[in-house]
C-alpha positions in Angstrom: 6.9 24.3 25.9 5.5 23.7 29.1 1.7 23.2 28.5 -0.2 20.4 27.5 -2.0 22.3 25.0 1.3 22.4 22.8 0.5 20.9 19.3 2.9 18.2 19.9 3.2 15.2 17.4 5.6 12.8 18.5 4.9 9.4 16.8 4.6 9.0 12.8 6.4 6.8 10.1 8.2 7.7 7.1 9.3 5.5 4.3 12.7 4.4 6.1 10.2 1.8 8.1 6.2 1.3 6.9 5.1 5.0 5.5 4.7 6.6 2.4 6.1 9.6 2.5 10.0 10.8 3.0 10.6 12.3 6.6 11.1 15.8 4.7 7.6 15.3 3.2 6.3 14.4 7.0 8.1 17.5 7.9 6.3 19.8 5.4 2.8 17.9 6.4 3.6 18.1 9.9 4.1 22.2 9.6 1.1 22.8 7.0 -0.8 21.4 10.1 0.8 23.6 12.8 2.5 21.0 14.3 5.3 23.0 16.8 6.6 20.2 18.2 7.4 16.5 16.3 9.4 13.5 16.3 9.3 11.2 13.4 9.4 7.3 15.2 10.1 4.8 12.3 10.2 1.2 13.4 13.2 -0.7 15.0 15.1 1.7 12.9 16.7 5.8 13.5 18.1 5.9 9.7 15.9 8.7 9.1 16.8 11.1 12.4 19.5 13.4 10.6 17.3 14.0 7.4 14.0 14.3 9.9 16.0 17.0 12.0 17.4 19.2 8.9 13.9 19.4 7.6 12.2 20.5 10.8 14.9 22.4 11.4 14.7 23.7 8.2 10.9 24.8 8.7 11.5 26.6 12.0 9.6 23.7 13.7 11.5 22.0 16.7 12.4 18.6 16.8 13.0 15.6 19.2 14.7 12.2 18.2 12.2 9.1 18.3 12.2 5.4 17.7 9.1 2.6 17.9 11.0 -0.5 19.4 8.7 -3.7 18.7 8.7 -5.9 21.9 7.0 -9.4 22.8 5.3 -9.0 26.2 2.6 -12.3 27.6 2.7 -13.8 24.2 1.8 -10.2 22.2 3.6 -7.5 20.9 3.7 -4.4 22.1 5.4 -1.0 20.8 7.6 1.5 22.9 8.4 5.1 21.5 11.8 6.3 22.2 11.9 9.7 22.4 14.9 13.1 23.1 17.3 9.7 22.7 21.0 10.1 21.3 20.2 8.4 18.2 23.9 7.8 17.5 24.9 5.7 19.9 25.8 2.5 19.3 23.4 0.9 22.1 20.3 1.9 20.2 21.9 1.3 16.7 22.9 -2.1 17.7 20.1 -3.2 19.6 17.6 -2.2 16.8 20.1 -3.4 14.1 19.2 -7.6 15.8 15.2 -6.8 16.3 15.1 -6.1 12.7 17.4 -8.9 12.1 14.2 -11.8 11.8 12.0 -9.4 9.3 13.2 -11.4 6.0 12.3 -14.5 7.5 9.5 -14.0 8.8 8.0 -12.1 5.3 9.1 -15.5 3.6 7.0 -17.4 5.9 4.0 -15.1 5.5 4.5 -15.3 1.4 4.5 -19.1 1.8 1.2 -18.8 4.1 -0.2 -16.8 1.8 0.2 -18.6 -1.2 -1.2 -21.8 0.2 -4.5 -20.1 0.0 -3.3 -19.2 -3.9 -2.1 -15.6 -3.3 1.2 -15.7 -5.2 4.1 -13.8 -5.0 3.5 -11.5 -2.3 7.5 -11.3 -1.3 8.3 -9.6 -3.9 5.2 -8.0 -4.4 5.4 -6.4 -1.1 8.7 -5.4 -1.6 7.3 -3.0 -4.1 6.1 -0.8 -1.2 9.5 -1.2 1.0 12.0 1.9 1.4 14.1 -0.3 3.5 14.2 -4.4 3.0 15.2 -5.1 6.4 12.0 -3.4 7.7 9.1 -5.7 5.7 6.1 -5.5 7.6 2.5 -7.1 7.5 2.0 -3.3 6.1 3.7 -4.2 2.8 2.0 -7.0 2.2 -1.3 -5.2 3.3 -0.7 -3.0 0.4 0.2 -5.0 -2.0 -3.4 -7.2 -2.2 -5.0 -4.2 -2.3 -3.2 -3.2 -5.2 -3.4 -6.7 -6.3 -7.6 -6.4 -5.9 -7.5 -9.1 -3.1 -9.0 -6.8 -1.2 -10.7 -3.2 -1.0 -8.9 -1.9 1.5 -5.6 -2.3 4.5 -7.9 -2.6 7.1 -9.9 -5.9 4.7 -6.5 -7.3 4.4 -5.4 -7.3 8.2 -9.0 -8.6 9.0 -8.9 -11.6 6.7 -5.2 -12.5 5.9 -2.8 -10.9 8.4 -4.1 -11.3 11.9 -3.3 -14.9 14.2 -5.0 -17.5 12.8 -5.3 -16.3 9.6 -3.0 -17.3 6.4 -0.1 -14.4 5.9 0.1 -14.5 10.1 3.4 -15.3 11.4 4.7 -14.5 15.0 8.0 -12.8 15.8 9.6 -12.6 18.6 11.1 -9.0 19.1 13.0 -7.1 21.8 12.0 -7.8 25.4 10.3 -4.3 27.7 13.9 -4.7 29.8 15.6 -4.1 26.5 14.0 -1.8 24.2 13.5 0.4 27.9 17.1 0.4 28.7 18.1 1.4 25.1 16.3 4.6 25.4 17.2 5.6 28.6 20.6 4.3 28.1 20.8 6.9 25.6 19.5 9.7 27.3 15.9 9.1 26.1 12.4 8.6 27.4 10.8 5.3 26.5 6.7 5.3 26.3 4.0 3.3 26.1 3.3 3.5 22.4 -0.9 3.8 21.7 -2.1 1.2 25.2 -5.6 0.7 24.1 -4.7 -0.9 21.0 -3.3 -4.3 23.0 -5.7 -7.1 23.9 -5.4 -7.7 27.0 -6.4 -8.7 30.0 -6.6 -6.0 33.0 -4.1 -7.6 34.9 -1.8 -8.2 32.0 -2.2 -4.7 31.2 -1.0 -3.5 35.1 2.0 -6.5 34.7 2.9 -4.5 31.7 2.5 -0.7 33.2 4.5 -1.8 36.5 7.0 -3.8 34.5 7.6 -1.0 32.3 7.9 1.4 35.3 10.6 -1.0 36.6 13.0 -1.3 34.1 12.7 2.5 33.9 9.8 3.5 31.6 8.7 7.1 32.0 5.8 7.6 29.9 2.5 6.5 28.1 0.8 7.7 24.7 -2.7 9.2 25.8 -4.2 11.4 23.0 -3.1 9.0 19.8 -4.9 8.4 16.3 -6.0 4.9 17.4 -7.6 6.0 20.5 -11.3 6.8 21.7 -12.6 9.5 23.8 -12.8 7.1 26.8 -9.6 5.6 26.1 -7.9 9.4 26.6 -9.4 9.2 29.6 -8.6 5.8 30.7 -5.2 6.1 30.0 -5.0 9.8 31.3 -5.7 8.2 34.4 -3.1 5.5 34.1 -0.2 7.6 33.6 -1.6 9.8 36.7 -1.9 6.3 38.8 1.4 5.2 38.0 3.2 8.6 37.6 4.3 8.3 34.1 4.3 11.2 31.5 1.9 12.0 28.8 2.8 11.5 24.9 0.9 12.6 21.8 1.1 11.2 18.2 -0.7 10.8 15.5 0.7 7.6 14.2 0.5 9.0 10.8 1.6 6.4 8.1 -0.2 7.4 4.8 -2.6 10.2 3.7 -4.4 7.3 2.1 -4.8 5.1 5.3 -3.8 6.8 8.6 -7.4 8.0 10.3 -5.8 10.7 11.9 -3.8 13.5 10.1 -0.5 15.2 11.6 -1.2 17.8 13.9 -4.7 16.9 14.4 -5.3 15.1 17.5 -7.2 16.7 20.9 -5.1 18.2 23.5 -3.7 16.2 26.3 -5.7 16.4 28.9 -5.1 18.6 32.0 -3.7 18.0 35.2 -1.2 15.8 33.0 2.6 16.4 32.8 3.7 16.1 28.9 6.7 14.7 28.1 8.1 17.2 26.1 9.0 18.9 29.8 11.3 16.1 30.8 13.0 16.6 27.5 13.1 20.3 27.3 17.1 20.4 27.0 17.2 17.5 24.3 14.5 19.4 22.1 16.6 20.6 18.9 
């Protein structure tokens, strides 16, 4: 497993945080697609690990332990995949156990926001669409107005109602980088920079956040990912070569009815590249 052209998928989301299938149903999608190498990364939450490994394991398809950690860096947030960590210990439980801990409060407020502009009962409405309570997201709510006909589709909903400055927006302020880095390496893990071109910012805030990362003891960054271009591969191949950080590959595969990018499907890494499967070659299971 020492090349980049390893079909590697090491970010998606079962139902344990904002997808919509079960991590043995990812794990089945994940090997229909030829996918060798996977890690399912649920949000702020490893609750799904044991019943993601049995099912790879299961399927003859190997398997690395991950996590998305939501953090607040220069005012945004920003996501970090955990990845080969031991999701056991109780570092990483207890950490992610308080960043979920402001997720009820923050869904109240956005209800509140949203029925100002007479969208009613979206609390409970979104709770429809939660595996897990203490992981409501914008996501939920996202699809309950397009079941509710508000709007056509996620991406409508995000645009008009769920985005700052709109009604349903409400901050939160997660984990810091220092944080949600040393829980992963704590833990015998590699923490990544989960899908960079997705962030809006500046280029400077973007190197504060690279060399930050890389300080607190950040390994990698996500180059071939569903959310990124062409050019943005690129770019960001030659970020992690500039600051001497890994390469990670994920999907970020939610929903077959709303993830752009299937399991398994992405381009190669590019060369010259080291993945980051090869720093966690004796944590693969």
């Amino acid at each position: 497993m020492s090349t980049s052209i390893l079909n590697a998928d090491l970010h998606c989301h079962s139902v344990v945080s904002d997808g919509t299938l079960t991590p043995e149903a990812l794990a089945a999608r994940a090997h229909a697609n030829g996918v060798e190498l996977w890690a399912l990364t649920d949000h702020d939450e490893v609750g799904g690990q044991q019943r993601a490994l049995a099912a790879a394991q299961g399927l003859g398809m190997k398997y690395l332990t991950g996590v998305e950690i939501s953090v607040t860096f220069a005012g945004q947030t920003v996501h970090i995949v955990g990845l080969g960590f031991d999701a056991q210990d109780p570092r990483i439980v207890e950490g992610l156990r308080r960043t979920r801990g402001g997720r009820s409060e923050r869904a109240q407020d956005m209800s509140d926001g949203l029925a100002k502009v007479g969208i009613r009962g979206a609390f409970e409405g979104a709770l429809k669409f939660v595996g897990n309570p203490e992981l409501i997201s914008r996501t939920h709510f996202a699809r309950f107005l397009v079941e509710s006909g508000v709007c056509h589709d996620t991406s409508e909903v995000f645009r008009n109602y769920l985005t700052e400055g709109k009604p349903g927006f409400v901050p939160h302020r997660w984990a810091s980088l220092k944080d949600a880095v040393h829980w992963i390496t704590d833990c015998q893990g590699v923490a990544v920079i989960a899908h960079p071109g997705r962030y809006s910012f500046t280029a400077n805030e973007e190197f504060a956040l690279f060399t930050e990362f890389k300080a607190h003891g950040g390994q990698g960054v996500e180059v071939v990912t569903g959310s990124h271009t062409p050019p943005e591969f690129v770019k960001y191949a030659d970020m992690a070569r500039e600051f001497n950080l890994v390469a990670s590959r994920g999907s970020d595969f939610h929903s077959p009815d709303e993830s752009r990018i299937d399991l398994g499907t992405l381009p190669w890494l590019p060369g010259q590249l080291t993945p980051v499967w090869e720093l966690l070659a004796d944590r693969i299971q």
